[in-house]
LODRENBA-564594 format. One record per residue: x, y, z of N, C-alpha, C in turn; residue in one letter. Coordinates in steps of 0.001 Angstrom, whole numbers, plus 500000, padded with zeros to 6 digits. Layout:
// LODRENBA-564594
XYZXYZXYZA/...
***
This chain:
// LODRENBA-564594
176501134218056500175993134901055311174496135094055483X/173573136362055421172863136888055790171715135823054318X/170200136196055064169422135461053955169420136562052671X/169381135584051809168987136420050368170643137154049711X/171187137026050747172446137792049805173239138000048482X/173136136562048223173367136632046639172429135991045890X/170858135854045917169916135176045255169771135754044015X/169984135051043325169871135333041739170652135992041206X/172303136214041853173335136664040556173464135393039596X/173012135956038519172964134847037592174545134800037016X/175102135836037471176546135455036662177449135161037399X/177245134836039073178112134168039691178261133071039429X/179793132468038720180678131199038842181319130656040212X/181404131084041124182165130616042021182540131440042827X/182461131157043927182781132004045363183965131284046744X/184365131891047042185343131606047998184321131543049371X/184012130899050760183471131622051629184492131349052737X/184506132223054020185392132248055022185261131306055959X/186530130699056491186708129902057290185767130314058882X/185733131448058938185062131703060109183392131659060120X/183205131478058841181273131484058638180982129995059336X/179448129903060188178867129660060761177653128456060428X/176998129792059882175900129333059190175494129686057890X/174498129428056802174389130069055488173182130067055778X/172648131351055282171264132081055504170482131384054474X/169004131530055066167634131052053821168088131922052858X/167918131195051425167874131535050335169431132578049619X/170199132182050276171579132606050099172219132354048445X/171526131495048235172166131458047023171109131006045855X/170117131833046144168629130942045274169471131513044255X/168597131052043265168589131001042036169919130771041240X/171086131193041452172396131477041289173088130314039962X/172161130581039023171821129648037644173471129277037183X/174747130032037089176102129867036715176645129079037919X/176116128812038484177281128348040077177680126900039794X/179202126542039412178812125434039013179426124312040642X/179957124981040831181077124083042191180951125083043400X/181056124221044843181058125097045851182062124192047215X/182947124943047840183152124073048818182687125294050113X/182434124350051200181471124949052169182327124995053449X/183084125874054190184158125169055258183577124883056845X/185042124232056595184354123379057979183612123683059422X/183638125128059220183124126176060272181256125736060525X/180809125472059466179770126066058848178516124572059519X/178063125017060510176990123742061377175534123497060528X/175101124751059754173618124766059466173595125335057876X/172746125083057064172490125685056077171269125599055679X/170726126783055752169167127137056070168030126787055205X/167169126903054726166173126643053848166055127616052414X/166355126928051447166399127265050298167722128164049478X/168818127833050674169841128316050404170707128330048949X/170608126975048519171226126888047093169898126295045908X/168766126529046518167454125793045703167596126880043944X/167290125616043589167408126718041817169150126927041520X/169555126107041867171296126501041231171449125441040448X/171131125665039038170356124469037981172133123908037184X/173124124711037547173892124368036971175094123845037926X/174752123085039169175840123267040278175659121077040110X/177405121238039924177349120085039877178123118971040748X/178911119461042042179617118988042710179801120030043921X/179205119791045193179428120403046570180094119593047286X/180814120459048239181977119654049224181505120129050399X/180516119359051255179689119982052381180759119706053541X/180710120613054622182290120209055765181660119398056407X/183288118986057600182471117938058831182009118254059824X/181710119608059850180855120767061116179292120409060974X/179147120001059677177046120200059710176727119252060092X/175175120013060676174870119059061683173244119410060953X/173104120005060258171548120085059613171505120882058381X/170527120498057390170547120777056377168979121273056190X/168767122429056333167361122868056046166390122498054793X/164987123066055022164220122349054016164410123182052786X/164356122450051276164640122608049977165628123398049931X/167004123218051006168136123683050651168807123152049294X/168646122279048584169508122411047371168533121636046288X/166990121984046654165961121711045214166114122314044059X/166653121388043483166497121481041408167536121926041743X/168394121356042101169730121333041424170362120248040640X/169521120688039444169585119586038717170453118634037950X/171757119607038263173001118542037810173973118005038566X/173402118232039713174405117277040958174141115900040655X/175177115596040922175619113874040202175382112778041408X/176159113535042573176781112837043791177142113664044784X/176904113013045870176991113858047065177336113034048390X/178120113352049423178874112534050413178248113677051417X/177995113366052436177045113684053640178449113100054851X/178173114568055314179457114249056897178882113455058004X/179437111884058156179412111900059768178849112640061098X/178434114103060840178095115218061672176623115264061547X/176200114984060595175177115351059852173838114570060902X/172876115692061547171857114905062057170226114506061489X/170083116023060673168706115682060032169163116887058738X/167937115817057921167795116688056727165836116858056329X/166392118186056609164256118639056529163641118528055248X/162933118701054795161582118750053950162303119104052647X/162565118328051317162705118645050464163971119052049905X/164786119044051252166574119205050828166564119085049457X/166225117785049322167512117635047862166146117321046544X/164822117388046781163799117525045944164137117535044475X/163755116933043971164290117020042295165641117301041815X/166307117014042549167642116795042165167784115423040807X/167445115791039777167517114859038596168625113819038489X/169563114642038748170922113546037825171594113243039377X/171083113384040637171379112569041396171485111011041696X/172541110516041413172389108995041081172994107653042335X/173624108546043016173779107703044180174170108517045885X/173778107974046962173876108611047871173967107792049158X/174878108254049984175383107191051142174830107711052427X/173567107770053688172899108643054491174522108515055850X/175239109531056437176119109485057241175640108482058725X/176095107975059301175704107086060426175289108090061696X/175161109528061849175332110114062140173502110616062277X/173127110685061024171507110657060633170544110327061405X/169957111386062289168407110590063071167375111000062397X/167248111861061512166234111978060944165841112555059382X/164799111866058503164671112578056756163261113461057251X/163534114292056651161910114902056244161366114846055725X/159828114941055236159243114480054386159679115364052687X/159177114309051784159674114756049871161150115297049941X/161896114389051047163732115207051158164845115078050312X/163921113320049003164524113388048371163571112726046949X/162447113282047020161415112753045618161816113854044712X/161537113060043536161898113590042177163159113251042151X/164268112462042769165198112418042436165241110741041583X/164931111425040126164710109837039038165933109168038755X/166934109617039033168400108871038566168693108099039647X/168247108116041115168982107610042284168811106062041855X/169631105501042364169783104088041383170208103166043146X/170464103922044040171033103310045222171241104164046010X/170505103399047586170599104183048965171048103252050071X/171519104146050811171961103019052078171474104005053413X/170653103124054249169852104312055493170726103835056903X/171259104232057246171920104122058800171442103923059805X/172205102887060817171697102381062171171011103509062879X/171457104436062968171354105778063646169834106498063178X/169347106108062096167834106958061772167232106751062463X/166276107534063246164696107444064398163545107541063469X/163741108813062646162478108927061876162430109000060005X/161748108618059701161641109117058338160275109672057917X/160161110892057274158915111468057039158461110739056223X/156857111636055721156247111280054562156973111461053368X/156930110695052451157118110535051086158782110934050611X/159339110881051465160744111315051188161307110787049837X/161308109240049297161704108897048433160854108276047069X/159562109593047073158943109114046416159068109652044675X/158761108831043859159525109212042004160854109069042403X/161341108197042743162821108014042686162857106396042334X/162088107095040678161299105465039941163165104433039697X/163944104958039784165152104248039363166033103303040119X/165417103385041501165869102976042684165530101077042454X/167121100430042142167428099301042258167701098584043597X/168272099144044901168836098933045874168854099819046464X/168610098980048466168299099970049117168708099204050593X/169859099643051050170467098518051819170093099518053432X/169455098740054141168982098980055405169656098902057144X/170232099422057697171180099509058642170386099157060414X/169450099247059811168385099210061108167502097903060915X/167707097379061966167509096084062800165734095992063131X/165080097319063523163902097509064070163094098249062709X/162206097671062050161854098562061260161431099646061215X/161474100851060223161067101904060905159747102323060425X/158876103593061316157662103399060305157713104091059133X/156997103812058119156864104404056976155739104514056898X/155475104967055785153611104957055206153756104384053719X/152955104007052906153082103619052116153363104432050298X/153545105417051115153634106379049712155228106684049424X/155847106187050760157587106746051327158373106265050182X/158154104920049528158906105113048171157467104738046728X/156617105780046778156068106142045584156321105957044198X/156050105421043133156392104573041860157637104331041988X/158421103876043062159909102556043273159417101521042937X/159731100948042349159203099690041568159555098251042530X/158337098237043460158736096957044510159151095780043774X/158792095161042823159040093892042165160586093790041604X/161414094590041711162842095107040828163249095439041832X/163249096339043135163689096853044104164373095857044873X/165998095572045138166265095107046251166072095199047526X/165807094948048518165906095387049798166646094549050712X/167845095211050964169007094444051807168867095182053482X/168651093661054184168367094032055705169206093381056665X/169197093692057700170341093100058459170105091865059196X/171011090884059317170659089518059877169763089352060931X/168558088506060630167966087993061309166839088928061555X/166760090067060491165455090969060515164131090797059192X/164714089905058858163845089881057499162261089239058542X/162242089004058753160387088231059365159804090010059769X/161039090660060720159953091850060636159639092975059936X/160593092795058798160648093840057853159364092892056951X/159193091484056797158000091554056094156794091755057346X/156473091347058170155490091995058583154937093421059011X/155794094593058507155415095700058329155156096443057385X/155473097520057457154735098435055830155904098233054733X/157173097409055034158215097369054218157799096355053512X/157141095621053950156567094242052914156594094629051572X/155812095935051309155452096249049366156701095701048529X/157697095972049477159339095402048663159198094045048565X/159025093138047454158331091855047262160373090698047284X/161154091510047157162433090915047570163239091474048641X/163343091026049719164081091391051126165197090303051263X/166402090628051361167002089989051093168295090186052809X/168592089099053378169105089289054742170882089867054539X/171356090743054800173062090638055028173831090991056220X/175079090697056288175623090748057096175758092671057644X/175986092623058332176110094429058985177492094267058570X/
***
């Protein structure tokens, strides 16, 4: 699907797309304010930058097990997605993917994941719980920053990774769990993960 193709039918409800599509073009579905549900098939490896950004009323996507990247502020302010399951396939998600996604409240990163981009998922105030996979290399700047709701945050990686100190921005370290994997807690406090004032060791 070519970029821009359906940006801003405001009275599209719902679309069918073909088993044989590929990829979804930048800004494919900006604005597209009625869209409330989408399933994406399994054809489909990439979905470009700003593809579903502004689809204020979309509240449940069924992303396939073909993607392998999710471009930057592909689905910003979509503000009534609840929940979202990320394929196994899935390798990076760029700059702002899921940006103010409000009523986003929980999210599982696929084991699959080497890399977040930076603000990929700030403004998202409902997230209440994350879990980051063995498999991450990098995490940008500020990815999870105003994601003031964040109780738990269970850690899959053994080696800490770097952060900067803005990466979870008003997360409330003193309330924040941080669950790490056996026998990593000494170096998760001696790095920038320290601000999390409870680190707590579990089993993988």
């Amino acid at each position: 699907v070519g970029s821009s193709a359906f940006a801003k039918c405001s009275r599209l409800e719902a679309i069918t797309l073909p088993d044989s599509l590929r990829e979804i073009g930048s800004k494919t579905f900006e604005g597209c304010i009625k869209l409330k549900q989408l399933t994406i098939p399994n054809s489909v490896h990439k979905i470009n930058y700003n593809a579903f950004s502004d689809c204020i009323s979309l509240e449940s996507i069924t992303l396939p097990y073909s993607l392998q990247e999710i471009g930057s502020d592909a689905f910003a302010r979509c503000a009534k997605l609840k929940s979202l399951i990320l394929p196994n396939t899935l390798r990076e998600i760029h700059c702002g993917a899921f940006s103010s996604c409000s009523s986003l409240e929980s999210i599982t990163l696929p084991d699959s994941l080497r890399e977040i981009g930076f603000n990929a998922f700030s403004g998202c105030t409902k997230l209440k719980k994350l879990s980051i996979p063995s498999s991450l290399e990098k995490i940008g700047d500020d990815p999870f920053e105003q994601c003031n709701a964040l109780t738990e945050i269970y850690l899959r990686v053994k080696k800490p990774l770097d952060i900067s100190l803005n990466t979870f921005q008003a997360v409330n370290k003193n309330i924040c769990v941080l669950y790490v994997p056996k026998g990593s807690k000494v170096a998760y406090e001696g790095s920038n993960w320290k601000v999390f004032k409870k680190i707590v060791e579990v089993d993988n």
